[in-house]
C-alpha positions in Angstrom: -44.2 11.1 27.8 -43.1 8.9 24.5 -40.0 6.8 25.3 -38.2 7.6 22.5 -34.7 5.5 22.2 -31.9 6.2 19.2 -32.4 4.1 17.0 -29.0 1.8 15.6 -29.1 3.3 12.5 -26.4 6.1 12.5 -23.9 7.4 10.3 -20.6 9.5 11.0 -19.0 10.9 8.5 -15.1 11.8 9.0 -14.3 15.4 8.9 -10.4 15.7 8.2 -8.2 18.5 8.1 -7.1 19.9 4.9 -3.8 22.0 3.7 -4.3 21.4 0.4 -7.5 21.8 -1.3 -7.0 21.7 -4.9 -4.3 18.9 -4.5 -7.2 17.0 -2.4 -9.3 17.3 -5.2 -7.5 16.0 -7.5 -6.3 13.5 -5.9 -9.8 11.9 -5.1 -11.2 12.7 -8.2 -8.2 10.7 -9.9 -9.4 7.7 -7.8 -13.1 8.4 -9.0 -14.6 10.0 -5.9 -17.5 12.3 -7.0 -17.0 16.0 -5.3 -20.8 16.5 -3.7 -20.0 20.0 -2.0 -17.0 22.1 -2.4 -16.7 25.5 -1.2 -13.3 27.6 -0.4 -14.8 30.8 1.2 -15.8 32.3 3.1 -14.3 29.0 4.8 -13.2 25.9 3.3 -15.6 22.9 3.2 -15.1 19.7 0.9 -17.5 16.5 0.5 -16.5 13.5 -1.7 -18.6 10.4 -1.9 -16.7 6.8 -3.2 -19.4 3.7 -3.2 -20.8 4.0 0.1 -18.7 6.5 2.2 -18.4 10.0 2.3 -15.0 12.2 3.3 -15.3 15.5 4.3 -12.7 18.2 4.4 -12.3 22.0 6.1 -9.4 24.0 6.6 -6.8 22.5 8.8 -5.1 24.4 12.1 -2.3 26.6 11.7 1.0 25.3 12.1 0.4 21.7 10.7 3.1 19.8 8.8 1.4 17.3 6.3 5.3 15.7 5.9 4.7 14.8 9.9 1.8 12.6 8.6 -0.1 13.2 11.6 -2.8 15.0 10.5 -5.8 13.2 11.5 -7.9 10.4 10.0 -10.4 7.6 9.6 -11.5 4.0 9.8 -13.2 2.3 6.6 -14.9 -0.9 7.9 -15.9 -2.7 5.2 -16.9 -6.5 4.3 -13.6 -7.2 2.0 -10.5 -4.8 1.6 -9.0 -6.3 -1.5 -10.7 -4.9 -4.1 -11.0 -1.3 -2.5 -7.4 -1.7 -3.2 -7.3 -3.1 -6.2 -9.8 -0.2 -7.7 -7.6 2.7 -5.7 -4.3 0.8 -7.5 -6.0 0.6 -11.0 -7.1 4.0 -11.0 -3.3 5.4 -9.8 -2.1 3.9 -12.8 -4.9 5.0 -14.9 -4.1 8.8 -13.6 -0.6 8.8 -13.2 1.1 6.1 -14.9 2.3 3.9 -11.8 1.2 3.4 -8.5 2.0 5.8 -5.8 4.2 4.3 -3.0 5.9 7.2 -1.9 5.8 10.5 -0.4 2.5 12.3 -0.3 -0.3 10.8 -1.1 0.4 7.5 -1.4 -1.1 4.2 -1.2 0.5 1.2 1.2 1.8 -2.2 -0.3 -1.2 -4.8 0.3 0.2 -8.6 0.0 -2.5 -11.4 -0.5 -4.7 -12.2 2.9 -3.6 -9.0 4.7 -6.5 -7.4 6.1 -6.3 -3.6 5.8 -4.4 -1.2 3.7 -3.7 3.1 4.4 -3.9 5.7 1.7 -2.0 8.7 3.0 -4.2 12.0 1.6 -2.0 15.2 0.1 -2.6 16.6 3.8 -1.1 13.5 5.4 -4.0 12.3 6.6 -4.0 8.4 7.0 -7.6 7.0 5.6 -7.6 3.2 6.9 -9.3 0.7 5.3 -9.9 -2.8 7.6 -11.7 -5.6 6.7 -14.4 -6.2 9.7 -13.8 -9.6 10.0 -9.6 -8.6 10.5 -8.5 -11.3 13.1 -8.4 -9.7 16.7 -4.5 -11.1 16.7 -2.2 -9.9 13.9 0.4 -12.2 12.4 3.5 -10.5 12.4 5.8 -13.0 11.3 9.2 -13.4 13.4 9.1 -17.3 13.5 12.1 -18.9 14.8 11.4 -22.2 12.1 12.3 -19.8 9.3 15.8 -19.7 8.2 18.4 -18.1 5.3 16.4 -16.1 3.1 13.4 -17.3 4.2 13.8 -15.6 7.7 15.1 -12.8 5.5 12.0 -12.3 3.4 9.9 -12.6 6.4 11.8 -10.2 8.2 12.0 -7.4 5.7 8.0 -7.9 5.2 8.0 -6.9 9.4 9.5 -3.6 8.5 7.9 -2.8 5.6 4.1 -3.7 6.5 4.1 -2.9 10.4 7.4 -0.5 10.5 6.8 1.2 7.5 11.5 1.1 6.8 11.6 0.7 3.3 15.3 1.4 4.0 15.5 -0.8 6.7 13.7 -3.2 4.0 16.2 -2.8 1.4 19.3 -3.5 3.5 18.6 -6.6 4.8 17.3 -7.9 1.7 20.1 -7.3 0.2 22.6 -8.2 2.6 20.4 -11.7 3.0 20.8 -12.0 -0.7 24.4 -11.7 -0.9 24.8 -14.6 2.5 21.9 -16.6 1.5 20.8 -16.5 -1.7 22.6 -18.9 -3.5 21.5 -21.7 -1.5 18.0 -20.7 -1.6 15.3 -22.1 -3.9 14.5 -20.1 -6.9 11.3 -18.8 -5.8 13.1 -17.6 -2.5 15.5 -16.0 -4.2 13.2 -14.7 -6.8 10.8 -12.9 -4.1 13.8 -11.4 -2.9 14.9 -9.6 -6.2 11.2 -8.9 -6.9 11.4 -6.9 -3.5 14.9 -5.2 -4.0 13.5 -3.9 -7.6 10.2 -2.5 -6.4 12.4 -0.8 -2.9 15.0 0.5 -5.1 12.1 2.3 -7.1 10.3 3.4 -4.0 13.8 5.0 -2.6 14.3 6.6 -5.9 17.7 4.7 -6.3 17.4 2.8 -9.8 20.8 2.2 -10.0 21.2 -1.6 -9.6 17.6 -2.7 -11.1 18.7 -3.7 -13.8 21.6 -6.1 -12.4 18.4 -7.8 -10.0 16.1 -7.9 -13.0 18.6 -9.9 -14.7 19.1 -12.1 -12.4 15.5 -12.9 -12.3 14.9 -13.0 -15.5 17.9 -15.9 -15.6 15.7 -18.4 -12.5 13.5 -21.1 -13.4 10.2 -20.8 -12.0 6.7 -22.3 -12.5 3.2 -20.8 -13.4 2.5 -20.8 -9.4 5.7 -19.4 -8.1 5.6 -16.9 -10.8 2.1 -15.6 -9.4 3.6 -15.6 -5.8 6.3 -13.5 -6.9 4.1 -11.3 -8.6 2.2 -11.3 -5.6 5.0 -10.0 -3.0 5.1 -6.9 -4.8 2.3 -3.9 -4.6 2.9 -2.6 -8.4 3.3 -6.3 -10.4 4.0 -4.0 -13.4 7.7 -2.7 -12.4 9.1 -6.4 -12.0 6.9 -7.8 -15.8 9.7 -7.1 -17.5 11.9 -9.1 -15.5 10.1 -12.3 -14.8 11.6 -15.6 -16.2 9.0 -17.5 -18.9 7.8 -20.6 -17.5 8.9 -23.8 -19.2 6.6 -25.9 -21.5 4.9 -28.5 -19.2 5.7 -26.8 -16.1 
């Protein structure tokens, strides 16, 4: 008798529930997954390959509620999660003229040095990508040295990142503005309009844009803060128009 032993070379491939084929479809083609198998009767099966994964669909189980965003999903290990989302974000604007933040699907906010990011499928299905060195603790901000709109920006990062609020986002952002902003340095103050204007799009409540673009358009900032503040933002696009031109020699 051959002792035979499995050898470490396996591979799973996710198979996630689907409520919406054709939207499914489209939506992972628009990020330029290739379809490899796609078959709606007599039962539903879907394969789509990006780079070096695969995500497989069949028919999900009566009675599911995509809006619940409960659905099912996956892990993505892989060796560096920026420019996964950098390729998913350039090809959301490519497809559909702006990056999509809201509702279903959807793509989650990634700020320099975070470690994973969630695109939300049409079926609510939440496909996680983590980078495999992610530190075993996460920094989730709170620090009692920060205050005005310091503490203010790092709060409303707590409940957008890790609560997922944008409304809880929005309000204290702009209630820290209003108590703290005038005391604040520029850049401060600057990724705190950058915020409002990219929540206020999210929310569908466009109404005071304007008014916060002005005002950053009026701050003084340098080449660096000016990439920070770019930075604080997932779509960089929605707050060009705004951003104040550096200074000669700064």
């Amino acid at each position: 008798m051959t002792d035979e032993r499995p050898a470490p070379n396996e591979t799973t491939v996710p198979l996630l529930p689907c409520t919406a084929p054709e939207e499914t479809l489209a939506f992972w083609r628009a990020l330029g997954f290739t379809v490899t198998y796609e078959q709606k009767k007599p039962y539903l099966y879907l394969a789509l390959r990006w780079s070096g994964f695969e995500l497989h669909y069949s028919r999900a189980a009566a009675g599911v509620d995509p809006a619940q965003e409960a659905t099912g999903g996956c892990l993505v290990l892989v060796d560096a999660v920026a420019p996964y989302h950098a390729a998913f974000v350039a090809a959301m604007r490519a497809a559909h003229g702006k990056i999509l933040v809201k509702g279903l699907p959807r793509i989650t906010r990634f700020r320099p040095g975070a470690s994973r990011f969630t695109v939300m499928d049409p079926s609510g299905n939440s496909i996680i990508f983590i980078q495999r060195d992610e530190p075993g603790e996460v920094e989730y901000g709170g620090s009692k040295k920060l205050q005005g709109l310091a503490k203010v920006l790092d709060n409303a990062r707590i409940l957008r990142e890790f609560k997922n609020d944008d409304l809880a986002a929005f309000r204290a952002l702009n209630s820290g503005l209003r108590r703290h902003g005038d005391s604040a340095p520029p850049v401060e103050q600057a990724t705190a309009l950058a915020a409002l204007i990219e929540l206020s799009t999210a929310l569908d409540e466009p109404d005071r844009v304007a008014e916060w673009g002005e005002r950053l358009r009026g701050l003084t900032l340098t080449d660096d803060e000016r990439r920070r503040v770019g930075a604080a933002v997932a779509d960089p696009a929605l707050i060009a128009p705004w951003l104040p031109v550096t200074p000669s020699g700064r």
